[in-house]
N, C-alpha and C positions, 0 to 999 in steps of 0.2 A: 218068556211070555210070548205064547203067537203071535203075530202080527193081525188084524181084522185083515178078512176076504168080501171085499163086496161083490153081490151077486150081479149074474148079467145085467148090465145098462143100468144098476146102482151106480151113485155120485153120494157125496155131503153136499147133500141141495132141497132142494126144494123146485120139485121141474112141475113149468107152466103149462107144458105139453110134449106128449112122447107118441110117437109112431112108428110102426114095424113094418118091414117089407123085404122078401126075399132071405128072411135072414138076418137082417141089420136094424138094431134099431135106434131110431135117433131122437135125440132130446132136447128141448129147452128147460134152460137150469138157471136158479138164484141160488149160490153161493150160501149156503146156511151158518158157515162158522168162519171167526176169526182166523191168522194161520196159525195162532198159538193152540187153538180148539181143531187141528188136522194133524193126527197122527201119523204116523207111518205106518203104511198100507197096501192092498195091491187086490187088480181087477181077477177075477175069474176070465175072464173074456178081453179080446182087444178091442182097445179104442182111440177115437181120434176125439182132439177138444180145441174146437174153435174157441177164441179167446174174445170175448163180446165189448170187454171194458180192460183199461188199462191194468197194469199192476199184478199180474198174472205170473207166477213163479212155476219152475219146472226143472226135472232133472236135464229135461232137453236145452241144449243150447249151439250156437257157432259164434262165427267171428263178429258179428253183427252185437250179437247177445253173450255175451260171455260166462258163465257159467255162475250163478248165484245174481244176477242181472235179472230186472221184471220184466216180461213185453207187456208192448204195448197192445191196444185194441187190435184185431184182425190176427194175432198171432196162432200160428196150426200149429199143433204138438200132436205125436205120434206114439202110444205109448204100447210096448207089446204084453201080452197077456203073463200076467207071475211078477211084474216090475215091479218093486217094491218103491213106493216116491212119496212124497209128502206135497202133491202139485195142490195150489193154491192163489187166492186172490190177497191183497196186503189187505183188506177191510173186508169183511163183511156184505155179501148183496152184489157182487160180481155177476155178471150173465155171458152163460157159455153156451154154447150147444156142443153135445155130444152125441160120435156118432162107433156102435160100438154091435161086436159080432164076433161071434166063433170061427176063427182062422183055420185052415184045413191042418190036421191033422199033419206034422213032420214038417211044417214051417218052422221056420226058424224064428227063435226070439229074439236076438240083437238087443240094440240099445233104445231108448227115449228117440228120437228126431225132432228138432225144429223144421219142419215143413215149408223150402220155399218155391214158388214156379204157379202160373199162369193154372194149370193144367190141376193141381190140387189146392190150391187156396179159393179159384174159382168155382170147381166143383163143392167145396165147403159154404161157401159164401150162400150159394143157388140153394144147397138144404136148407137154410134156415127161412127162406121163402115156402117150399117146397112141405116144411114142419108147420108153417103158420097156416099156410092155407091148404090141407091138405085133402083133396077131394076125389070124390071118381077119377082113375086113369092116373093120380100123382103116383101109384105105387112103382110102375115100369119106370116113372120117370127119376124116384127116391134110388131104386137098386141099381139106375145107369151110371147116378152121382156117388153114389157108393163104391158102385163096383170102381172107377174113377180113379175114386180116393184110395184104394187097396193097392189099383195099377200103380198110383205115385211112388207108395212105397215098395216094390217092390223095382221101379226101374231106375236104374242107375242115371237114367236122363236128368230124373230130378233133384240129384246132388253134382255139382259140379267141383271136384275134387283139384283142379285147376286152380290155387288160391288167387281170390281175388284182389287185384292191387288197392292199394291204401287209398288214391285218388276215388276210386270207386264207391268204396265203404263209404267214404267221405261223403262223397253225393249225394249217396242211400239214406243218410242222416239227413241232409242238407234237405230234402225232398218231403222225405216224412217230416218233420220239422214245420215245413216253409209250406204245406199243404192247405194253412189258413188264411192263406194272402190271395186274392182273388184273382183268376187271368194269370196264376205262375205258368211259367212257361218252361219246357226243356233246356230252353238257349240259356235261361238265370241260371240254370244247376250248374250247367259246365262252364256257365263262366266263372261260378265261387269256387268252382275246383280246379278251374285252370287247365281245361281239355275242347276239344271240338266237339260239339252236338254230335258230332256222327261219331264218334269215338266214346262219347257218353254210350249213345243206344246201340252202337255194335255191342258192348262189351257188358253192357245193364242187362239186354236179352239175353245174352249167353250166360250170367251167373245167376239171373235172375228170376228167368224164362218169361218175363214181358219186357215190352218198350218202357220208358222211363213214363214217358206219357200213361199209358196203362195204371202203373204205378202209382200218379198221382191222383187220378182218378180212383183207386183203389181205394188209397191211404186215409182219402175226402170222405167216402163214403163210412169208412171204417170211425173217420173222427166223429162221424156224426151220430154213428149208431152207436157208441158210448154214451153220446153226449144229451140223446133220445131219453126223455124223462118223466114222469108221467106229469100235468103241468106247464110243462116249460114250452114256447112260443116257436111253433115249425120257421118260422118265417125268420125272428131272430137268431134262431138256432141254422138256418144254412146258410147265414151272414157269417157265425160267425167260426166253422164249419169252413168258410171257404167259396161257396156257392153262389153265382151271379144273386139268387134271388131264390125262393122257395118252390117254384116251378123246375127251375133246374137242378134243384138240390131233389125233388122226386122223380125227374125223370133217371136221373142218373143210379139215386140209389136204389128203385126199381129192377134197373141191368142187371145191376150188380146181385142184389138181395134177394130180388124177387115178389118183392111186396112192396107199398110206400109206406111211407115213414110213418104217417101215422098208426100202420097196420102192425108197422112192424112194435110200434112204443105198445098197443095192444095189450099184445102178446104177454107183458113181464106187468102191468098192472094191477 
């Protein structure tokens, strides 16, 4: 029995909004099926899928995630065109963005990737700003973050094949974890894992391609934007999120997303 081919910038979703440019086109997506209701399957075209809410399954995995393991919110997957994968949310009503396009001709198709580093999570993050609000002049700025996101995969900068030591991993939990206590600080991570701040963030930037700091800030932003509901109270929601206060919880996620929170909760309503 064939396998289903979905066509370019097809998903099982149900997308809030899609935009093209240069080439690339990217989406906001609700999850439309259970994982028992996702087949196995595979793109016409490649693409990358931001992971908007927890519980995100995928052929792609590392040490962090180990294979058959869900990420969590914020998680980048890379999947190349003909892969056949069953990627999916553990419920129903998951929100992703997808960003997906016809690779030149004699690329190489490799495997799935778990995506990590400054330099493509961040340019992922910025599209879904970039899809929410997308006006006059966002196009130069869609196929900059694009083109980006292609750069990551293709450069060996953003897999550090150096394994990273167990105190480290350690942290990387410890971090994402502890990212709802308000005022965490760097110096907390390396003291639960029993290392120097400065040896936390020498060796965090190098496997990780940001500062620990960076990180937490990331992770904050990422908890909340799952936690964005249509309903639910911005103000108790960056309490509990992690956030001095709801001023800080929008300037922050702003940076990061490109939109504020409420623009962003919008979006999937």
């Amino acid at each position: 029995m064939a396998r289903p081919h979905l066509s370019s910038g097809d998903f099982f979703g149900a997308a809030s909004r899609t935009v093209e440019a240069g080439g690339f086109r990217v989406g906001l997506w609700v999850a439309s099926r259970p994982p028992e209701g996702v087949e196995l399957h595979a793109h016409d075209d490649a693409h990358f899928v931001l992971a908007l809410d927890g519980g995100y399954r995928s052929l792609a995995h590392d040490a962090l995630t180990p294979q058959g393991g869900a990420f969590g919110p914020g998680a980048l997957v890379w999947n190349p065109p003909g892969v056949e994968h069953r990627d999916c949310f553990d419920v129903a009503g998951g929100r992703f963005l997808s960003i997906s396009f016809d690779p030149p001709k004699g690329a190489g198709r490799g495997d799935p990737l778990r995506l990590r580093g400054l330099r493509a999570e961040g340019a992922a993050r910025r599209l879904v700003g970039v899809a929410g609000r997308f006006a006059a002049g966002d196009a130069v700025v869609m196929e900059g973050l694009t083109l980006d996101l292609v750069a990551a995969v293709l450069s060996p900068g953003e897999l550090d094949e150096d394994p990273a030591p167990e105190w480290l991993l350690r942290a990387h939990e410890v971090l994402h974890d502890l990212t709802d206590r308000p005022g965490l600080e760097v110096a907390t991570v390396a003291r639960m894992v029993g290392v120097h701040p400065v040896s936390l963030a020498r060796r965090y930037r190098r496997h990780f391609g940001c500062s620990p700091a960076v990180a937490i800030r990331r992770a904050r932003a990422d908890r909340a934007a799952a936690l964005m509901v249509r309903g639910r109270d911005l103000a108790e929601l960056a309490l509990g999120a992690g956030y001095a206060d709801q001023s800080h919880m929008t300037r922050e996620f702003g940076v990061l997303y490109g939109l504020t929170p409420a623009r962003y909760r919008a979006l999937f309503a």
